[in-house]
C-alpha positions as CSV (number, residue, x, y, z in Angstrom):
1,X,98.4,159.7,122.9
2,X,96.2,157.1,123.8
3,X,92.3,157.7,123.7
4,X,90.1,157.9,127.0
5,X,89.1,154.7,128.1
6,X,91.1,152.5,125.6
7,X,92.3,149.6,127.1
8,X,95.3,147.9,126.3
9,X,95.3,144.6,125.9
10,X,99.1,142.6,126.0
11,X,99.7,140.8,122.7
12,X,100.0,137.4,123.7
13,X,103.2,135.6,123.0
14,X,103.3,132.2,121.0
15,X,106.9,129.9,121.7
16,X,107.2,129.0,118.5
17,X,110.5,127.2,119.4
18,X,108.8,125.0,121.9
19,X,105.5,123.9,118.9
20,X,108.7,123.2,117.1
21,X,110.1,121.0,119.3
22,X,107.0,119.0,119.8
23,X,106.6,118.9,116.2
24,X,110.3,117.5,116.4
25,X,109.3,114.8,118.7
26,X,105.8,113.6,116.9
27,X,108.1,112.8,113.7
28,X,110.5,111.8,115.5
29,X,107.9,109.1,117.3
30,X,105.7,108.7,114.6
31,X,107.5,105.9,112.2
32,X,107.8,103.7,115.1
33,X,104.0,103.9,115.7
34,X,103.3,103.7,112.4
35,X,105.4,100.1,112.7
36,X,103.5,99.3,115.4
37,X,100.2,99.7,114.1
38,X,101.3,97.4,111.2
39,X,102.3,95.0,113.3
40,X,99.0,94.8,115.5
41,X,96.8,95.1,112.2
42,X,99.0,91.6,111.0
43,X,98.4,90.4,114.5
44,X,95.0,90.6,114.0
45,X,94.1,91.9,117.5
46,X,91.4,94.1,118.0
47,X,92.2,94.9,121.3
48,X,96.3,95.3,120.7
49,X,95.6,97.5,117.5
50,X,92.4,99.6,118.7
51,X,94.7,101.2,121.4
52,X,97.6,102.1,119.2
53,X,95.5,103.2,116.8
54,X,94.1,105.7,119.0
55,X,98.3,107.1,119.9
56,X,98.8,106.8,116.4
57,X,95.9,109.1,115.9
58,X,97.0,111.6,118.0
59,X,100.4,111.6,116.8
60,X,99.6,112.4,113.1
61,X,96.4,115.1,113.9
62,X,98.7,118.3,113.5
63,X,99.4,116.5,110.1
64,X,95.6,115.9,108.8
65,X,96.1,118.3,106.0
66,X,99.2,116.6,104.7
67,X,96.9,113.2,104.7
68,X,93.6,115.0,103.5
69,X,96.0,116.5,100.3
70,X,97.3,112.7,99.4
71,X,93.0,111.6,99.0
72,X,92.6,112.4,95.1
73,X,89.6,111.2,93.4
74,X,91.4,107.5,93.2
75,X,91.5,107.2,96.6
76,X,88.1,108.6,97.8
77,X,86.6,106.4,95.0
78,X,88.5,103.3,97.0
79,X,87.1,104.8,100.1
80,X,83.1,104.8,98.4
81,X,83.5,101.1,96.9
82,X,85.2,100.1,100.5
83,X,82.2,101.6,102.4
84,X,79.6,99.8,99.9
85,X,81.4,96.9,100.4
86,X,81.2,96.3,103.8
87,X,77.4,97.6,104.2
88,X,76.3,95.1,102.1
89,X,78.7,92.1,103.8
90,X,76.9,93.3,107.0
91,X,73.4,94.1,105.8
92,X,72.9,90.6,104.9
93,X,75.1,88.5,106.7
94,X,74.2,84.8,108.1
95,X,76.5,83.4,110.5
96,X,77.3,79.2,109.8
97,X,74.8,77.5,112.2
98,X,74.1,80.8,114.3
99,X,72.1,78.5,117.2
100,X,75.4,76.9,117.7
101,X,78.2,79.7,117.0
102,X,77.7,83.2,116.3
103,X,80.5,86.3,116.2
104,X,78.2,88.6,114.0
105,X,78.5,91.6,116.5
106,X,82.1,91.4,117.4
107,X,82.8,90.0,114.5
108,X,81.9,93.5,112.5
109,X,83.1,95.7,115.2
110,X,86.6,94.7,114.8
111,X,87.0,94.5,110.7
112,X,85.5,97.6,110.7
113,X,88.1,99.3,113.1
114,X,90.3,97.1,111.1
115,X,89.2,98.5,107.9
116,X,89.4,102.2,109.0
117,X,93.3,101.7,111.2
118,X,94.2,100.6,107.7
119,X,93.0,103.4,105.4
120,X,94.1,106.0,108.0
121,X,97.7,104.1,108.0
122,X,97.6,103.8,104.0
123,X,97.2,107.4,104.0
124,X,98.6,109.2,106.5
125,X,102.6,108.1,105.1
126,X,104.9,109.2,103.0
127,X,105.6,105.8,100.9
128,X,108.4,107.5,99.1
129,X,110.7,107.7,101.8
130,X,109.3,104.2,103.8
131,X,109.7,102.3,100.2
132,X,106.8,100.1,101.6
133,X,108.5,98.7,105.2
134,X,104.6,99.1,106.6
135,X,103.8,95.9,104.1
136,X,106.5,94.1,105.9
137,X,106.0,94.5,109.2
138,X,101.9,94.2,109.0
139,X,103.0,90.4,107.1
140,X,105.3,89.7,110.1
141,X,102.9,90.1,112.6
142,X,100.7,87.6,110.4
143,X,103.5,85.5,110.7
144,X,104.5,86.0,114.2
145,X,100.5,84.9,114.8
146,X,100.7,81.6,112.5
147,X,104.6,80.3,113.8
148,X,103.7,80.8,117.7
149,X,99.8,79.2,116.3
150,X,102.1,76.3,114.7
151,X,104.6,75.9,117.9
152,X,101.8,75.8,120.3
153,X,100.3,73.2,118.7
154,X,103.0,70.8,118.3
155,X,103.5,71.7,121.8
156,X,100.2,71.0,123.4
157,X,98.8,67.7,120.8
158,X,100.7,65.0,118.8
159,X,100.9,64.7,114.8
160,X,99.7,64.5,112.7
161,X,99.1,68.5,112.2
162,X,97.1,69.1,108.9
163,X,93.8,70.1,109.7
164,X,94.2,70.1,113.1
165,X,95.7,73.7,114.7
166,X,95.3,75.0,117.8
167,X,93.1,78.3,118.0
168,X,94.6,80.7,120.2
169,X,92.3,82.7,120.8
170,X,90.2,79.8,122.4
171,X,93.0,78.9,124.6
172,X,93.8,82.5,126.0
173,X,90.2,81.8,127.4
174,X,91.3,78.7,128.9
175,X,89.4,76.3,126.2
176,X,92.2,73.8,123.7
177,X,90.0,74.1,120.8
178,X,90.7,72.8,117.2
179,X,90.8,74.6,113.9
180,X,91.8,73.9,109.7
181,X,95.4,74.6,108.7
182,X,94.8,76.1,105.2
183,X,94.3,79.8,107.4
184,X,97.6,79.3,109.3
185,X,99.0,78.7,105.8
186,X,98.4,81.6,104.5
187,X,99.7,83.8,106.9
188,X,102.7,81.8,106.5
189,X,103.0,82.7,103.1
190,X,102.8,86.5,103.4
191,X,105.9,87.4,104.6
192,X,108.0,85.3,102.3
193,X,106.0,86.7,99.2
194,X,106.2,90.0,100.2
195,X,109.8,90.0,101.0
196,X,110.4,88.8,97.5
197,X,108.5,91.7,96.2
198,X,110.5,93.9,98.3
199,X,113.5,93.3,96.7
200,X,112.0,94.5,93.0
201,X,112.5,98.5,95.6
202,X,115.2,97.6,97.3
203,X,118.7,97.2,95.9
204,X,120.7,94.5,96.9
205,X,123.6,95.1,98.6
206,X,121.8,95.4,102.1
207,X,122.9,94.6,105.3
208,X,124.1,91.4,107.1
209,X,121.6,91.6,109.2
210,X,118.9,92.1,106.9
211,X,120.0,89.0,105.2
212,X,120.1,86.8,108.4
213,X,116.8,87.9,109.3
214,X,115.5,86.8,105.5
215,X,117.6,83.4,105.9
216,X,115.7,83.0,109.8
217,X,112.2,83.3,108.1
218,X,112.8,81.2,105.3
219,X,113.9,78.2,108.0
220,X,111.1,79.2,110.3
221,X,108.5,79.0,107.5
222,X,109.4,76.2,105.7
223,X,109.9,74.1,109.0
224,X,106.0,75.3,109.7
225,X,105.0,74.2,106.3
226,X,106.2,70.8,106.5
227,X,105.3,70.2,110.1
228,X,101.4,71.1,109.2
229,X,102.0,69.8,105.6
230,X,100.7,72.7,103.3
231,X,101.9,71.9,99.8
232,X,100.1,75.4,98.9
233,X,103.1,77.0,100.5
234,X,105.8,75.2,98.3
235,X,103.6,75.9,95.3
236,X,103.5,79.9,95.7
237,X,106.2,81.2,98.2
238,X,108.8,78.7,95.9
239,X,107.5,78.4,92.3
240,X,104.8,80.8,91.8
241,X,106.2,84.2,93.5
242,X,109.4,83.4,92.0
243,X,108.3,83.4,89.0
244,X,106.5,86.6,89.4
245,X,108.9,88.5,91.0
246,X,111.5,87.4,88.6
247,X,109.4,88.1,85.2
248,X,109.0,91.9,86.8
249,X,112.6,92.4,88.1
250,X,113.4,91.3,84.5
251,X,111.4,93.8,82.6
252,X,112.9,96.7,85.3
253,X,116.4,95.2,83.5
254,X,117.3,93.6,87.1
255,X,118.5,90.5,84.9
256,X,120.8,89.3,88.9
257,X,117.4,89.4,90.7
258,X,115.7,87.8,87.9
259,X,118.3,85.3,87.5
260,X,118.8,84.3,90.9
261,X,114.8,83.7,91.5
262,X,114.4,81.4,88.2
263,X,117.0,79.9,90.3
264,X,115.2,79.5,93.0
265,X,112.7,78.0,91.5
266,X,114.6,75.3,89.3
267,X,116.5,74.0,92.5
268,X,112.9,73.4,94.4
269,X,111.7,71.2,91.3
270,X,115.2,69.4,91.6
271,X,114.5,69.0,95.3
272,X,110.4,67.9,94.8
273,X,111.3,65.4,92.1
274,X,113.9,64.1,94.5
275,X,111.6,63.8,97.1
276,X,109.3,61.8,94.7
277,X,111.2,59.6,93.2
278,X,113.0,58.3,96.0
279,X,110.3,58.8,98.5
280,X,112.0,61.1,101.1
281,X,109.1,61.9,102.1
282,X,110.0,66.1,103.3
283,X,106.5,66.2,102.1
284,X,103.4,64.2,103.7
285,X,101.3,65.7,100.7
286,X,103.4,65.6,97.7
287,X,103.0,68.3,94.4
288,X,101.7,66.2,91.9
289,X,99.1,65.7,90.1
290,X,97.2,65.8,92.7
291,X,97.0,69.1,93.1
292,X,94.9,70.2,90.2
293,X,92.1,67.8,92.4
294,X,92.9,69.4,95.4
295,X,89.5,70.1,97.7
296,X,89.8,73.6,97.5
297,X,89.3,73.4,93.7
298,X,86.9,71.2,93.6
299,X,85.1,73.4,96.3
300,X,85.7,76.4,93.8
301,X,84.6,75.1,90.8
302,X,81.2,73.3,92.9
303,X,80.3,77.0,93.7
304,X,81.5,78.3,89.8
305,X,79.0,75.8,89.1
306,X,76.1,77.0,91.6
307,X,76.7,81.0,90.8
308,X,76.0,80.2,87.0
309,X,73.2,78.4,88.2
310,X,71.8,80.8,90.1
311,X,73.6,83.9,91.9
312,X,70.4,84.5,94.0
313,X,70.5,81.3,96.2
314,X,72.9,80.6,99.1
315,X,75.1,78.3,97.6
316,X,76.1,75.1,99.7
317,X,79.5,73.5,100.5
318,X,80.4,71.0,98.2
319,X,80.7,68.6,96.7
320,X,80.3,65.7,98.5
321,X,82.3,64.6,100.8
322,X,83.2,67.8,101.3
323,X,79.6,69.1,102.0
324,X,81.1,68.4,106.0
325,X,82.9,71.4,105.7
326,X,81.4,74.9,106.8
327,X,83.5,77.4,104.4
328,X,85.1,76.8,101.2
329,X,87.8,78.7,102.2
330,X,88.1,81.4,99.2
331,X,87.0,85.0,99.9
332,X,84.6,85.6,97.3
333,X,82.5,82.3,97.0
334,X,82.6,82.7,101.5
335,X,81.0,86.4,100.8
336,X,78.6,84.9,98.5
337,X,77.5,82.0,100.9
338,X,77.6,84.3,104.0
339,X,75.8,87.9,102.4
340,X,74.8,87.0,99.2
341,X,74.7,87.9,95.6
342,X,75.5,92.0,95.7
343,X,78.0,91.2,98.8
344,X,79.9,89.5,95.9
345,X,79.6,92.2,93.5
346,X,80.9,94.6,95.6
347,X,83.6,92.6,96.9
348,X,84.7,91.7,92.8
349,X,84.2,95.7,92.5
350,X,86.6,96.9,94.9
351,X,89.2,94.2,94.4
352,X,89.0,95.0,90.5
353,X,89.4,98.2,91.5
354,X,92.9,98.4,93.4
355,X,94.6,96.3,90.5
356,X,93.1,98.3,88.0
357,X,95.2,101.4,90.0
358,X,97.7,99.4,90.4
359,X,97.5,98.6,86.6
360,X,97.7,102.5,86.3
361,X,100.6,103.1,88.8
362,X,102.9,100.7,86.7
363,X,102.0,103.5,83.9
364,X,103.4,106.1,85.9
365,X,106.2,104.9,87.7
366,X,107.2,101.3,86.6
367,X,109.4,100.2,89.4
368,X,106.9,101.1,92.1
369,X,104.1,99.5,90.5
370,X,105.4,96.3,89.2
371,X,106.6,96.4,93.2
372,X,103.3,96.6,94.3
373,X,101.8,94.1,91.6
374,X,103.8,91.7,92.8
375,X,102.7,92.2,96.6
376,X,99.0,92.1,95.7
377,X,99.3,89.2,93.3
378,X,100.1,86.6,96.0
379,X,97.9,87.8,98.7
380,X,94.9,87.1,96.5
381,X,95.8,84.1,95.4
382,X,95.6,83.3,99.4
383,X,92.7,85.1,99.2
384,X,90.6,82.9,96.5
385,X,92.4,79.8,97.9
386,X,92.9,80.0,101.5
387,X,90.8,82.6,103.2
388,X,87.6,81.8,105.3
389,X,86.5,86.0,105.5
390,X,85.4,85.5,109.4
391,X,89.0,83.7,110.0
392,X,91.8,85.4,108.6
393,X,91.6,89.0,108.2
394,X,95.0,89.7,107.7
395,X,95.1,89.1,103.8
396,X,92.1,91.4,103.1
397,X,93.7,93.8,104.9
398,X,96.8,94.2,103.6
399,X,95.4,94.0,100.1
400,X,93.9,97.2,101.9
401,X,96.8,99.0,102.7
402,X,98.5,97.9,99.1
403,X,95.7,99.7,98.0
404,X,96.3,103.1,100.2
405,X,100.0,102.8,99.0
406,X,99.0,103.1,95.6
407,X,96.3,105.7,96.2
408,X,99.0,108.3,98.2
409,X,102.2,107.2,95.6
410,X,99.6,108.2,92.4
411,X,99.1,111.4,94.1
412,X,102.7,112.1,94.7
413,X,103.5,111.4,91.3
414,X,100.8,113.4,89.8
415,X,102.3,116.4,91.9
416,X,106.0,115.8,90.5
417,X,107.2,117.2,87.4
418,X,108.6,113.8,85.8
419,X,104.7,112.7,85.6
420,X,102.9,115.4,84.3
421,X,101.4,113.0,82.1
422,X,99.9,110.6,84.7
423,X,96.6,112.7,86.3
């Protein structure tokens, strides 16, 4: 008997078949927007990746827990040294002749977003069960970027093409405007590195198609290397990776892989002494001697020289003639020019910092961190060698994501019985 003036209220009835089916369809959507946002973060378009961030966002909010769990203390310390970082890049930045040129505002704005779409990426997958595709594809929209960048120029100005590329994003505003080649280089040289440290995950007996697609960017890279004659190509994608990735895949007892890479790399010396000695001439700039005077190392070791000196002072582009130039084209000694002395420490903090977990991962699980390893490896070498920080954002930020990778695998193997030792 129900008491006088109780009211009953209807209990209200939750489909739980239909929260279930939209579940369904968020994972079921989810990989290919988490490819997506890859792609656009390689792109290096603010205004491609800012929106697919946003639908990537959405996609993976009913899953914030799942992301929140794979933050241990490794990954909010990358998080505290990545923040630190880039207040002190901005706090004190000085753009090159700001009277004449200045992106500070935009500039920030979009490495931040960057910065953040890559975290939130890093963290919000499963690596175990991509077995790091999200590497890839970020690379391949690097090199998507640099071949169309190459292509258009040959289309649009006569060689010769070293030191003279066309910027696109000038000419989608209607001006032909003019920039270095050692940037397009570099994203060049991602994807072929990072394939090669794909395979140290992957076994080999893929595909025909995956192989086909390798064999199309190997032709379509090294045609781009020669056409804007970048030896630095040929000396990591073909000699030094190699090597890398064949030292690892030796030590994981992969002694085909290893084999077939030292391979690789005694056929392109055959081929380069060829070339030398009876002047072919597949290379404009040949890998000599030469190289160990190459600007880029003399620009390196001019700002060794002035940081001894004195870290304090803006140090200057040099040495002469190369005092015309506005960067030195490495990360660090640009950081150090552009914000200054504790810019640089930061920057040396944070990158110290993912190889040292990396360092730690290879402890743990030895075939996913000699994998990653040998992805981060090569990207800082372009990093230290090629990189003008306002230009090409693409290496920092997938040194980034390596780093998320690491952070969310460490957790997952901390969690699993086989490493109880690793915490």
């Amino acid at each position: 008997m129900k008491a006088l003036g109780s009211i009953s209220i209807p209990r209200l009835k939750i489909n739980h078949r239909f929260i279930a089916h939209i579940n369904m369809k968020q994972s079921r959507y989810q990989p290919f927007l988490s490819i997506a946002q890859a792609i656009s973060l390689g792109l290096g378009m603010f205004k491609v990746t800012l929106p697919i961030a946003i639908i990537y966002g959405l996609s993976t909010f009913n899953s914030w827990k799942e992301t929140a769990a794979r933050i241990k203390m490794g990954g909010w310390t990358l998080i505290g040294l990545l923040v630190i970082f880039l207040f002190l890049y901005r706090y004190d930045y000085s753009p090159y002749k700001p009277e004449l040129f200045s992106i500070e505002a935009y500039y920030f704005q979009m490495f931040f977003i960057l910065c953040i779409c890559a975290m939130v990426l890093g963290f919000s997958v499963d690596h175990n069960n991509i077995s790091g595709i999200l590497v890839l594809y970020l690379c391949l929209g690097a090199f998507v970027w640099a071949v169309c960048t190459v292509l258009i120029t040959a289309w649009l100005s006569p060689p010769p093409y070293y030191g003279k590329i066309v910027d696109l994003r000038a000419l989608a505003r209607g001006i032909l405007s003019f920039g270095n080649t050692p940037g397009i280089a570099s994203l060049i040289i991602m994807l072929p590195v990072s394939l090669m440290a794909y395979l140290l995950n992957a076994p080999l007996k893929k595909s025909i198609w995956f192989w086909l697609g390798v064999f199309a960017i190997a032709v379509f890279s090294i045609a781009c290397a020669v056409l804007i004659h970048q030896r630095s190509f040929f000396v990591l994608v073909v000699m030094v990776q190699p090597l890398i990735v064949g030292s690892f895949a030796w030590m994981l007892g992969r002694y085909r892989l290893a084999s077939a890479l030292l391979l690789v790399v005694a056929f392109a010396a055959m081929s380069l002494l060829i070339d030398h000695h009876y002047q072919v001439g597949i290379l404009a700039r040949q890998i000599d001697a030469t190289l160990f005077t190459d600007a880029r190392i003399q620009m390196g070791t001019y700002w060794i020289n002035q940081l001894i000196a004195n870290p304090f002072s803006m140090p200057l582009v040099g040495p002469e003639p190369l005092n015309q130039y506005p960067y030195f084209h490495s990360f660090f000694a640009d950081i150090h020019r552009i914000s200054g002395f504790w810019a640089l420490c930061a920057a040396i903090a944070l990158i110290g910092y993912i190889f040292l977990r990396i360092a730690y991962l290879i402890y743990c699980n030895k075939q996913l961190g000699l994998w990653l390893m040998a992805t981060a490896i090569p990207i800082f070498l372009i990093m230290i060698s090629s990189v003008v920080p306002e230009g090409e954002k693409q290496p920092f930020i997938a040194l980034l994501l390596v780093a998320c990778m690491c952070e969310s695998l460490l957790s997952s193997q901390n969690n699993s019985k086989q490493s109880s030792a690793c915490v």
